[in-house]
PASE-61089 format. One record per residue (C-alpha): residue number from 1; residue in three letters; chain; x, y, z. Coordinates in nm, 2 decimals, decimal comma, m for minus. Layout:
pos  code  unit  X  Y  Z
NUM  Ala  A  X  Y  Z
...
***
This chain:
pos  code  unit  X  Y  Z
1  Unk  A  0,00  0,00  0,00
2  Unk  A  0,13  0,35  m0,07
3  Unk  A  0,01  0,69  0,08
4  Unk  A  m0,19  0,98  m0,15
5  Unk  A  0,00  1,28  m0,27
6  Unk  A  m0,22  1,61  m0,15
7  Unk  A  m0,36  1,63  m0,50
8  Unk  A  m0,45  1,26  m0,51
9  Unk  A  m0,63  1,29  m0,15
10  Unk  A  m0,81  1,62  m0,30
11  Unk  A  m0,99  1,36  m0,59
12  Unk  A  m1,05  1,17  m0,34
13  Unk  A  m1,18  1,33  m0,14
14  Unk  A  m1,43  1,44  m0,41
15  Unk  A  m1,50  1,08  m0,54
16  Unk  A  m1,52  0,90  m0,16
17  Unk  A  m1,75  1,24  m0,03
18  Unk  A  m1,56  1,29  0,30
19  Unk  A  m1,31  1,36  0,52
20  Unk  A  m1,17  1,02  0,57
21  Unk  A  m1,03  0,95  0,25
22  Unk  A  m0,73  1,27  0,38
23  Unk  A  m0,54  0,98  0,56
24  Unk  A  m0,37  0,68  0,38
25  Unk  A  m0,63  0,49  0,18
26  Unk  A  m0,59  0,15  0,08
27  Unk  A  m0,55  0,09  m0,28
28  Unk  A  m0,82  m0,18  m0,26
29  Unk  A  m1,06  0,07  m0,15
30  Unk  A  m1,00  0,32  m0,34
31  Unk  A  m0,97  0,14  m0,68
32  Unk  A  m1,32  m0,01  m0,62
33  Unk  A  m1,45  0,33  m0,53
34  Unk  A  m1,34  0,42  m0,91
35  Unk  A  m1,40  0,06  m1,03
36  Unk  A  m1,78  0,15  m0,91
37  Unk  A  m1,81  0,50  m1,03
38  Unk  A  m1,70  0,34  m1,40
39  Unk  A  m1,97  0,12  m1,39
40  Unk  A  m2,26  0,36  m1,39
41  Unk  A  m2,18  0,48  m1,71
42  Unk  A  m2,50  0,72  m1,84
43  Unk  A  m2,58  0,55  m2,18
44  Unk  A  m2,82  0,85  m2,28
45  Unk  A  m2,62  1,00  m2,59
46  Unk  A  m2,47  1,35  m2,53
47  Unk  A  m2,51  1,66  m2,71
48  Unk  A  m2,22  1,73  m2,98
49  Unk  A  m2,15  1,39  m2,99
50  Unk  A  m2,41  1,14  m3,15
51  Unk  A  m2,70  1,40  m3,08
52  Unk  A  m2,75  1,70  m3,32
53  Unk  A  m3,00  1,94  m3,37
54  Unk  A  m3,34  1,86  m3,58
55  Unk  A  m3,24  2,21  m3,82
56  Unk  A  m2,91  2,08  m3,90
57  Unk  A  m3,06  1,73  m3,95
58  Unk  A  m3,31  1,77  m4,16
59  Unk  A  m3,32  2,04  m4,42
60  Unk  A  m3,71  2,07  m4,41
61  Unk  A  m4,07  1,92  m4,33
62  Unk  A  m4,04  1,69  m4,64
63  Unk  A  m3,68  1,56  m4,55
64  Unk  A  m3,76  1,51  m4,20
65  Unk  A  m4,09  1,27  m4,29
66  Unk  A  m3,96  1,09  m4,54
67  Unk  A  m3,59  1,00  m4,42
68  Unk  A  m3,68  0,99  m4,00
69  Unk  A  m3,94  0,70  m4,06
70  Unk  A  m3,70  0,48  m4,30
71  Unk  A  m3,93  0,56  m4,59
72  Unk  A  m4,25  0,51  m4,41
73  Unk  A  m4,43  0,83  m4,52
74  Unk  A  m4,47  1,04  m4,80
75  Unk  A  m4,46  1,42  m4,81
76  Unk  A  m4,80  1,53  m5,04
77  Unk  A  m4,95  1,90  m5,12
78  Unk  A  m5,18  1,91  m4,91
79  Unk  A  m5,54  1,88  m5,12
80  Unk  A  m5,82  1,63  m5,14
81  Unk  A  m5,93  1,31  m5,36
82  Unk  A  m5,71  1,07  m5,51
83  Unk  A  m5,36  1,32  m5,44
84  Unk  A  m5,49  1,37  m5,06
85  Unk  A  m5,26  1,36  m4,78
86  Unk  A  m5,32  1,21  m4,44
87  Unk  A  m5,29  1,37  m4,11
88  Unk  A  m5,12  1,23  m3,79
89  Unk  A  m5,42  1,44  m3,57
90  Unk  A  m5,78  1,57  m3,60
91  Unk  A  m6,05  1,66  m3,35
92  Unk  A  m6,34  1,48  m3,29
93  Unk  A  m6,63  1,48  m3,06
94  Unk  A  m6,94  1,35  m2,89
95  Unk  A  m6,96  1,06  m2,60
96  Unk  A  m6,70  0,87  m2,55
97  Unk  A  m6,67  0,52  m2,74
98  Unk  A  m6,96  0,68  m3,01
99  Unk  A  m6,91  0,81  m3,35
100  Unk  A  m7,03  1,17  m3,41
101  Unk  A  m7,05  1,41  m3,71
102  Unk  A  m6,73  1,46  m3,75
103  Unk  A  m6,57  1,19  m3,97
104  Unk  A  m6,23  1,05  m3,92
105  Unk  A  m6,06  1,31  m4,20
106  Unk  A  m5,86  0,98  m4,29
107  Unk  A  m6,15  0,79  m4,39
108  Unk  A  m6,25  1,06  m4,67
109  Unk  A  m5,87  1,06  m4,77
110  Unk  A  m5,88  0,70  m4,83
111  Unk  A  m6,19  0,77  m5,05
112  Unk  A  m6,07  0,98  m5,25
113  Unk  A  m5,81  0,75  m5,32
114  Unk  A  m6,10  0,53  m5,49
115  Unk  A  m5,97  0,23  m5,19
116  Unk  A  m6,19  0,09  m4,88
117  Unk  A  m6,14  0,18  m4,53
118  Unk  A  m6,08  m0,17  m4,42
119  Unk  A  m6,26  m0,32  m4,18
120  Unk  A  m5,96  m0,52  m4,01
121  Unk  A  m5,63  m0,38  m3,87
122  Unk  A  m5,40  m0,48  m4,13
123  Unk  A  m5,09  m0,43  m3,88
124  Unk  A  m4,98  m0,67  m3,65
125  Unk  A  m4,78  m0,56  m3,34
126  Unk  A  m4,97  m0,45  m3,03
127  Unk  A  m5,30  m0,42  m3,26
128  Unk  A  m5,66  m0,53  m3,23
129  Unk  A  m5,78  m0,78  m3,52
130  Unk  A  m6,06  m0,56  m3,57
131  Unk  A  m6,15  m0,22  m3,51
132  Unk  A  m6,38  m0,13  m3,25
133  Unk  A  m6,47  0,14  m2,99
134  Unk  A  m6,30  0,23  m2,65
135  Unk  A  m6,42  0,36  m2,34
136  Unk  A  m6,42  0,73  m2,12
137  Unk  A  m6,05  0,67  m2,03
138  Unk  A  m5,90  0,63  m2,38
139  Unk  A  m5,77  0,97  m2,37
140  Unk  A  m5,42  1,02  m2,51
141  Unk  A  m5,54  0,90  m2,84
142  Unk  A  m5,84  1,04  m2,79
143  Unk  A  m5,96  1,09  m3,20
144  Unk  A  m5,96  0,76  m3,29
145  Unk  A  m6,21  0,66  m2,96
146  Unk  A  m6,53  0,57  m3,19
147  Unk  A  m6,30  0,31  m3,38
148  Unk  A  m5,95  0,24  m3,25
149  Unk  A  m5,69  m0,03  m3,36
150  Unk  A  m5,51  0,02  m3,02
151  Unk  A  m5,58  m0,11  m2,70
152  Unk  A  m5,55  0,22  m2,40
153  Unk  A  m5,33  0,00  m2,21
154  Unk  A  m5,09  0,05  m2,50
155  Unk  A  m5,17  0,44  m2,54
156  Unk  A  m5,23  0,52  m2,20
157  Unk  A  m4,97  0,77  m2,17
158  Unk  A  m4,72  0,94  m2,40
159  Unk  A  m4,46  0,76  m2,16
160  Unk  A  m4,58  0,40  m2,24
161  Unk  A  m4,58  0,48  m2,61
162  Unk  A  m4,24  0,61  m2,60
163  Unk  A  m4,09  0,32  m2,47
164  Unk  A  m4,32  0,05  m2,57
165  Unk  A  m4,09  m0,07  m2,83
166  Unk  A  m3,79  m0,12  m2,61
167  Unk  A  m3,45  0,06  m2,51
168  Unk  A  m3,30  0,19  m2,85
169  Unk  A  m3,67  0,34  m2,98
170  Unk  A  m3,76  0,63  m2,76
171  Unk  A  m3,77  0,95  m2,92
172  Unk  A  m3,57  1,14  m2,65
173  Unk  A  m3,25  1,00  m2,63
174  Unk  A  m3,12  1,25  m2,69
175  Unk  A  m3,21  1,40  m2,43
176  Unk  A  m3,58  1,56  m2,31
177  Unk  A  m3,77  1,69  m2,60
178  Unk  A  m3,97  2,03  m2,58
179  Unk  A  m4,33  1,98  m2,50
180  Unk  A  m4,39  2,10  m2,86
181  Unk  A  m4,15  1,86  m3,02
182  Unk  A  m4,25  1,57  m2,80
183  Unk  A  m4,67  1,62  m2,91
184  Unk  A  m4,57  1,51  m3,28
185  Unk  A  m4,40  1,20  m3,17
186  Unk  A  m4,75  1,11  m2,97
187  Unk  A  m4,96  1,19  m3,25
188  Unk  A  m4,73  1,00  m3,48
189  Unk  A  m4,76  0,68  m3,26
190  Unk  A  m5,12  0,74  m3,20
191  Unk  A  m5,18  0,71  m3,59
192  Unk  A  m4,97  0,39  m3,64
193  Unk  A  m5,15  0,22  m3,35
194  Unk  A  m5,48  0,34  m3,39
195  Unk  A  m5,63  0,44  m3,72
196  Unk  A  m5,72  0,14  m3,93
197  Unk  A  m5,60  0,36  m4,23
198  Unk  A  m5,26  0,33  m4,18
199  Unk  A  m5,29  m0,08  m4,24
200  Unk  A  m5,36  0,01  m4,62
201  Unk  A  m4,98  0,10  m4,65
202  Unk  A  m4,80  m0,19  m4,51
203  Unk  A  m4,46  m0,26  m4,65
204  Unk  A  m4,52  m0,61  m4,69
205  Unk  A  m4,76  m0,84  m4,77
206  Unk  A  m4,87  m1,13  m4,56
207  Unk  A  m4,78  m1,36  m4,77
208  Unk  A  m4,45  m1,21  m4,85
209  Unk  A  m4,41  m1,28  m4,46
210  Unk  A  m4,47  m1,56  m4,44
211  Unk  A  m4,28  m1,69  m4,70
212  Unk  A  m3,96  m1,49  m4,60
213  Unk  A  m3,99  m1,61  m4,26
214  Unk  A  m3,96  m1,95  m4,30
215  Unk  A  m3,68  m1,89  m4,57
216  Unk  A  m3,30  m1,81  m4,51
217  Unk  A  m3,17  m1,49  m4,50
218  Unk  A  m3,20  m1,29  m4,85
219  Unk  A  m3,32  m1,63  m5,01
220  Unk  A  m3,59  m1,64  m5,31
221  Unk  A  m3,94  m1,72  m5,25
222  Unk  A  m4,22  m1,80  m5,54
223  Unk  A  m4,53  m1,67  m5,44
224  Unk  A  m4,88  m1,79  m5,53
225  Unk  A  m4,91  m1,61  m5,87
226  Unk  A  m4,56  m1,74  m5,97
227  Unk  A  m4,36  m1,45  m5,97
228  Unk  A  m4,05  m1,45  m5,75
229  Unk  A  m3,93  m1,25  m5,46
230  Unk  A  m3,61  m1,22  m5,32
231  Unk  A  m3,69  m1,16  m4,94
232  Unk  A  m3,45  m0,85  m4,76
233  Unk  A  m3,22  m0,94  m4,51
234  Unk  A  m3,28  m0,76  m4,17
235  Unk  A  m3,00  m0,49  m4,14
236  Unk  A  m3,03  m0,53  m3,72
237  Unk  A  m3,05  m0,91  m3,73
238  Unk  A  m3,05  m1,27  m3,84
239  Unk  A  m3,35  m1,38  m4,08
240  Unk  A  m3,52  m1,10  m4,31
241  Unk  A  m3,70  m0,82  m4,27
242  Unk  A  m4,01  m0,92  m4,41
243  Unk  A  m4,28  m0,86  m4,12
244  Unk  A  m4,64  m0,75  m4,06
245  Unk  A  m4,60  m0,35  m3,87
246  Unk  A  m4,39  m0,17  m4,13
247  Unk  A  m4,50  0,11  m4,33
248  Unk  A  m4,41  0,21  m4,68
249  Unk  A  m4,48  0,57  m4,80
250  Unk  A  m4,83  0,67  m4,68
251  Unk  A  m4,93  0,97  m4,79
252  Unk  A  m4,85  1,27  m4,53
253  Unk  A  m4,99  1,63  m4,55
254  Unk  A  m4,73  1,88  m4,62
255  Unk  A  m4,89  2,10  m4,35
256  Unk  A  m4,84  1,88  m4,10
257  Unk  A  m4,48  1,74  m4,14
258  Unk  A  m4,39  2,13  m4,21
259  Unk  A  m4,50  2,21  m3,85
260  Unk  A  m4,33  1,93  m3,68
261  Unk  A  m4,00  2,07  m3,86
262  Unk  A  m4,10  2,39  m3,71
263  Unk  A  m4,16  2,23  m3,34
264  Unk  A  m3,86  2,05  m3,34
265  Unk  A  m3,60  2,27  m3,49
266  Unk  A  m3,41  2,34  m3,16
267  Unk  A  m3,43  2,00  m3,03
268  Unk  A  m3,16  1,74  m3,04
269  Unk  A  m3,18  1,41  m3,22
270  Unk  A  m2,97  1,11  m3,35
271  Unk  A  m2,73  1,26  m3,61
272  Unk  A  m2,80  0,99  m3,91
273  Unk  A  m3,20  1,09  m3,88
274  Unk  A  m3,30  0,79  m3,92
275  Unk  A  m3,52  0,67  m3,64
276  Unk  A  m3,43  0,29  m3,70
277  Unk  A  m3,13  0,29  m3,74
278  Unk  A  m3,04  0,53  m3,49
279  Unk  A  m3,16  0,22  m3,28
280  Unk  A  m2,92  0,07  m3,41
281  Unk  A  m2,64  0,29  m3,31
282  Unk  A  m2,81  0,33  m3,02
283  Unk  A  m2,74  0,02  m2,93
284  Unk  A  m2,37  0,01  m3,10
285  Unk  A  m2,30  0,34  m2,79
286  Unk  A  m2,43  0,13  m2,56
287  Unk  A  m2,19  m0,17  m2,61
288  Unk  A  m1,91  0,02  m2,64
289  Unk  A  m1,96  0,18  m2,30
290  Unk  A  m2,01  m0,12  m2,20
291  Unk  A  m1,67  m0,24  m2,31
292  Unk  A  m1,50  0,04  m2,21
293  Unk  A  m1,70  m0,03  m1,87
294  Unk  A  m1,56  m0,35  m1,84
295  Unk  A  m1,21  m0,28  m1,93
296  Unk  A  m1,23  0,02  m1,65
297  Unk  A  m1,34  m0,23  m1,40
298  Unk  A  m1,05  m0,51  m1,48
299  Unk  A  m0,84  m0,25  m1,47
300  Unk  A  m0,92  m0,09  m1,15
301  Unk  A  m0,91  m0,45  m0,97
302  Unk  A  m0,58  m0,51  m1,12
303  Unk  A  m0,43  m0,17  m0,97
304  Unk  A  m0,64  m0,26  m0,71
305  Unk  A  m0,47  m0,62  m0,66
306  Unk  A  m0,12  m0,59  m0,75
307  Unk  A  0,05  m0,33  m0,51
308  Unk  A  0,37  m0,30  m0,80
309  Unk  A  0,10  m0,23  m1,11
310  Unk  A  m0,05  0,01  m0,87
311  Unk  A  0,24  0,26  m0,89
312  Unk  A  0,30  0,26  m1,26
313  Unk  A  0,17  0,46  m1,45
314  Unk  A  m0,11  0,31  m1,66
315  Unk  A  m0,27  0,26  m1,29
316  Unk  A  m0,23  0,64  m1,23
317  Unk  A  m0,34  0,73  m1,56
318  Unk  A  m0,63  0,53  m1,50
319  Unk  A  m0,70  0,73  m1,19
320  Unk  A  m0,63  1,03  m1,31
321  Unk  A  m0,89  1,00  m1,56
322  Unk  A  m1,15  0,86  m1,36
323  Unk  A  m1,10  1,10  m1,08
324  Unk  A  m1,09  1,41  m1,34
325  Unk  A  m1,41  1,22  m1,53
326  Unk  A  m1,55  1,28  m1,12
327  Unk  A  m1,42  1,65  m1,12
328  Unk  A  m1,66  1,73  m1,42
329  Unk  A  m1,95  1,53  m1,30
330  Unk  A  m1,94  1,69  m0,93
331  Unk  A  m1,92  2,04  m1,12
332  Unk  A  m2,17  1,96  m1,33
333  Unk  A  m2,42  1,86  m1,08
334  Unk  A  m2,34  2,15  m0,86
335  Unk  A  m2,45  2,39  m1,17
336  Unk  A  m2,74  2,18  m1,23
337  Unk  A  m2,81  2,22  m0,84
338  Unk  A  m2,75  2,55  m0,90
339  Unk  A  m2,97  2,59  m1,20
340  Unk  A  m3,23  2,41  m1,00
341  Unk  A  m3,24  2,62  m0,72
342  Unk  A  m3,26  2,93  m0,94
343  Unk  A  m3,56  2,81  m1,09
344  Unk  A  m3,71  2,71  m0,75
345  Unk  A  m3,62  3,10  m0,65
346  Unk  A  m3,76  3,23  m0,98
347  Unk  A  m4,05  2,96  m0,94
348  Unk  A  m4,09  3,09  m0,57
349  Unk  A  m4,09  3,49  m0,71
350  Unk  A  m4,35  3,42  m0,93
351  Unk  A  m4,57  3,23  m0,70
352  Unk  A  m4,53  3,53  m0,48
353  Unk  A  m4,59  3,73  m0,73
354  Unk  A  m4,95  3,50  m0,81
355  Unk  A  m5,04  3,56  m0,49
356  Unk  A  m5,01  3,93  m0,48
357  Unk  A  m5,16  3,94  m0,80
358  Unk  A  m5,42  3,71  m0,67
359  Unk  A  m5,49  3,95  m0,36
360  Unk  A  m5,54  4,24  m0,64
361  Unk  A  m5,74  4,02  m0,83
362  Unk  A  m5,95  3,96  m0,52
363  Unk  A  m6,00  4,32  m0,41
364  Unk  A  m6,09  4,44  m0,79
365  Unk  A  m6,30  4,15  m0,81
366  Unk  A  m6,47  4,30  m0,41
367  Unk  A  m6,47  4,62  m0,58
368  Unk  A  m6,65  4,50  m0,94
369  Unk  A  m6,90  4,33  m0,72
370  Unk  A  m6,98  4,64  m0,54
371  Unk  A  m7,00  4,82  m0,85
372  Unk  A  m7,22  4,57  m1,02
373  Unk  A  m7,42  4,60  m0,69
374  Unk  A  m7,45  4,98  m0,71
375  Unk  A  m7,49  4,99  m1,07
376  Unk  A  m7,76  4,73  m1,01
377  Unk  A  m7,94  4,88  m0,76
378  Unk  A  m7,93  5,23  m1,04
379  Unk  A  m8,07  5,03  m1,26
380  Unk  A  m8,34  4,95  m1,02
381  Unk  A  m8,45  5,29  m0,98
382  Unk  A  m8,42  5,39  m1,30
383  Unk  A  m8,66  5,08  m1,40
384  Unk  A  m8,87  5,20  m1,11
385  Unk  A  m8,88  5,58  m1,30
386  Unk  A  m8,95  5,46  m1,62
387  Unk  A  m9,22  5,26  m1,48
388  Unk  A  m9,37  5,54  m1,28
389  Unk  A  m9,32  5,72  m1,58
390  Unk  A  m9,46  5,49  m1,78
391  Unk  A  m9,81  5,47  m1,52
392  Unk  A  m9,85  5,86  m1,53
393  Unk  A  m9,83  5,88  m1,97
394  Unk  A  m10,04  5,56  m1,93
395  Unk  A  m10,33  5,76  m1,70
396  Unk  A  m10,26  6,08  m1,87
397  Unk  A  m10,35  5,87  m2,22
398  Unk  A  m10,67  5,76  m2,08
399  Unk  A  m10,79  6,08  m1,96
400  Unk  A  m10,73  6,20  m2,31
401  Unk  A  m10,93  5,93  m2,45
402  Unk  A  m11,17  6,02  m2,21
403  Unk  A  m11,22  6,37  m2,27
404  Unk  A  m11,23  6,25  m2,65
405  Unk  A  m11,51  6,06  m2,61
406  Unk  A  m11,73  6,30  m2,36
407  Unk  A  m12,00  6,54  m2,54
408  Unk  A  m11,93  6,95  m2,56
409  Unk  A  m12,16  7,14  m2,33
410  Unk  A  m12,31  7,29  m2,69
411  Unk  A  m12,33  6,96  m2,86
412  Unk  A  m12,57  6,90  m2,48
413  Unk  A  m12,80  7,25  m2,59
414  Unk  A  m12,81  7,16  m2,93
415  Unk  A  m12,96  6,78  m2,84
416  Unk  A  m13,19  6,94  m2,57
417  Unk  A  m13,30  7,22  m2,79
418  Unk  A  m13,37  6,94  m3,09
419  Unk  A  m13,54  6,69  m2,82
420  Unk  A  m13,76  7,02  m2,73
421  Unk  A  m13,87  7,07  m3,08
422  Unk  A  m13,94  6,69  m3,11
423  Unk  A  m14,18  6,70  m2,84
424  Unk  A  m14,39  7,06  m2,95
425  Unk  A  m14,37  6,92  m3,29
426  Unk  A  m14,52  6,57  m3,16
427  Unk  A  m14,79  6,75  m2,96
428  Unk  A  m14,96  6,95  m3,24
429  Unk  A  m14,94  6,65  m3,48
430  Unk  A  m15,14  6,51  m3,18
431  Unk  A  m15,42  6,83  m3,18
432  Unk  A  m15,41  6,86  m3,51
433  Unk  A  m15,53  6,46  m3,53
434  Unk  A  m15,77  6,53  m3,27
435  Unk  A  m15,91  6,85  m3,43
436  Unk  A  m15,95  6,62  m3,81
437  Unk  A  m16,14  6,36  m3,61
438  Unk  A  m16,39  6,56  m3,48
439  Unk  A  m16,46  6,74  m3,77
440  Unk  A  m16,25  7,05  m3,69
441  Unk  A  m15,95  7,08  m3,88
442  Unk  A  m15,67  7,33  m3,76
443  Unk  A  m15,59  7,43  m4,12
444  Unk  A  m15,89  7,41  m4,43
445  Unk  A  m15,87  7,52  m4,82
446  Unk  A  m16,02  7,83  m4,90
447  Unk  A  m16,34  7,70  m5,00
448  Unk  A  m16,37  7,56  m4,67
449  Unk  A  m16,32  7,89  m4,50
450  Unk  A  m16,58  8,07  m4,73
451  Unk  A  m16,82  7,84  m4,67
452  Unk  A  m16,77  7,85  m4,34
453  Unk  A  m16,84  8,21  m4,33
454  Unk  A  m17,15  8,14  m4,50
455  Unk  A  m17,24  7,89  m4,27
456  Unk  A  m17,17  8,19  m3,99
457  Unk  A  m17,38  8,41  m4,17
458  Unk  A  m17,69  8,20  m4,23
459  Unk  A  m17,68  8,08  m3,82
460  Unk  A  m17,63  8,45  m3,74
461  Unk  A  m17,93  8,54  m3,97
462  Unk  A  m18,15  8,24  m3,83
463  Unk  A  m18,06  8,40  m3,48
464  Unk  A  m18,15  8,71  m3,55
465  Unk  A  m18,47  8,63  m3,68
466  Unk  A  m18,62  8,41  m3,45
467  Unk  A  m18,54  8,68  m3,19
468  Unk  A  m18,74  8,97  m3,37
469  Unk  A  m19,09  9,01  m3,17
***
């Protein structure tokens, strides 16, 4: 055993986390301290490495659908009919489980195309057979609810489609992707396991399948209508790639795969862009730091063992590394710790600042209510004045119509005088009657009145007469 140099015991004081490791540390010890930090290698990618940005990946929305996907979509103008474009999204609505009015857009796009919307799921991984209707919690793929080639328990959450297809396949491994970014991987997955659309563009046939899986690798197959097919060896493994969930250039609207280069831009992905094979490499990373892991670790024991190898100078370059390779993680968690508790202080500011806002909010809402009160209770009175107002016009209109229909104290006279004249005129109709039925007319001719002088005369004669002595 050998005893630390002050610059030794400073990394290791940083790699052991305490006082202790000042006095003279056994080499056993302190090689398996490294041995063990070597070990928990991070395998996610790092930026300026492997990872690269989406803007200097892809030179547009065309390049990035058609070369992330391995050829799996199509970038199309974005029209209807038989040159129409799908679309990874759509909203839909109505209870749960139940079509409504709004038609899956994909269905009409597959119309237009003069095909079916099939009535089977056509892709074969975590799919239904069949299409059919889920219930109130299918919500992350929430469009296709009325007719869904997914089960939820395979969409449940963006997490459990992100790594649903194993380490190598999730979309941020890179590193976390913005919240903008990350919706158009969901949606993506969401189309290929749910909309029975996307089953019309399978890469290969069933039959092609099943031949080719049965066959050796990149061997050539007759199918039933005689022609021949030379089946395609799988780039990430034995046997060929011929298989039942792969899609070959379905149509993409241009829109859409535009704004998911927009979303993206600033986020980092897997430099080759392909999403398949930068599983691939993925995986390649992954076993070399495993290697290199493993190599560490053998290493470290060795030094750790052999009291001579310790002191030469592969054994202190090995901890040299290792305890610089501590240095730099120790400084950068303490500026992540320091980023984090800047964030909690701004985060802490502007809840305080919520709050304060809130208590503003609060006393201008007090102060609207009293308002609204006040202005209410104006409004009352002024609805009690017009209504007033309204009473007196409606009292002063009737004593109009009143006064219109009483009679004027001459129009009174005038009927009096009139009924007066009525009744004179009625009474001397009535003597004159009674004067012509007893023989003594009020009015008589002229002959009349001559012979009744005569008459006069001869009685007045008569008279006379009979008085004479």
């Amino acid at each position: 055993m050998r005893k630390c140099s002050s610059f030794m015991c400073v990394l290791v004081v940083l790699l052991a986390g305490g006082a202790e490791a000042q006095r003279p540390t056994p080499a056993t010890t302190l090689f398996g301290i490294l041995g063990l930090g070597v070990v928990s290698v991070d395998a996610q990618w790092q930026p300026g490495s492997e990872c690269v940005k989406f803007s200097d990946i892809y030179a547009d929305g065309q390049d990035l659908i058609e070369r992330m996907w391995g050829g799996a979509f199509k970038y199309t103008p974005d029209q209807d009919g038989a040159a129409g474009g799908y679309t990874m999204w759509w909203f839909e609505g109505g209870t749960p489980g139940q079509a409504d009015a709004h038609d899956n857009p994909n269905d009409l796009i597959t119309q237009g195309r003069g095909l079916t919307v099939p009535d089977v799921c056509h892709l074969d991984y975590f799919h239904k057979d069949v299409p059919s209707p889920e219930g109130d919690d299918f919500t992350e793929c929430h469009p296709w609810h009325a007719s869904s080639c997914c089960h939820d328990s395979t969409v449940v959450t963006p997490h459990a489609l992100k790594i649903a297809y194993g380490a190598g396949y999730e979309w941020d491994r890179c590193g976390p992707l913005s919240q903008a970014c990350e919706r158009f991987f969901v949606e993506e997955a969401c189309l290929y396991e749910c909309d029975v659309n996307a089953g019309l563009w399978r890469k290969f046939s069933d039959e092609q399948h099943s031949l080719c899986e049965a066959a050796a690798q990149g061997a050539t197959v007759t199918l039933a209508s005689g022609a021949e097919y030379t089946c395609s060896p799988d780039p990430w493994g034995a046997g060929n790639a011929e298989n039942k969930w792969q899609l070959e250039d379905m149509p993409i609207r241009a829109s859409y795969a535009d704004s998911w280069f927009r979303a993206c831009a600033n986020d980092l992905f897997c430099g080759s862009g392909d999403y398949f094979e930068c599983a691939g490499e993925y995986h390649t990373y992954l076993a070399e730091q495993e290697a290199a892991a493993a190599a560490a670790v053998a290493l470290s024991e060795t030094c750790a063992t052999n009291a001579t190898l310790a002191a030469t100078d592969e054994c202190i370059a090995y901890l040299a590394k290792v305890a610089a390779d501590a240095v730099l993680a120790a400084t950068e968690a303490q500026a992540a710790a320091d980023e984090a508790h800047a964030q909690a202080a701004a985060a802490q500011a502007a809840s305080d600042a919520a709050v304060a806002a809130a208590g503003t909010a609060e006393e201008e809402r007090d102060s609207a209510t009293q308002d609204a009160a006040a202005a209410e209770a104006a409004a009352a009175a002024a609805q009690a004045e017009a209504d007033a107002a309204l009473a007196v016009a409606a009292a002063e209109r009737q004593r109009a119509n009143d006064k219109e229909d009483e009679i004027p104290g001459w129009g009174v006279a005038v009927i009096i005088a009139a009924g007066v004249l009525v009744v004179i005129f009625a009474v001397v109709v009535c003597v004159m009657y009674s004067a012509e039925k007893q023989g003594k007319p009020v009015f008589m001719t002229l002959d009349g009145a001559k012979a009744g002088d005569a008459n006069v005369k001869t009685v007045a004669s008569t008279t006379s007469a009979t008085a004479a002595p």
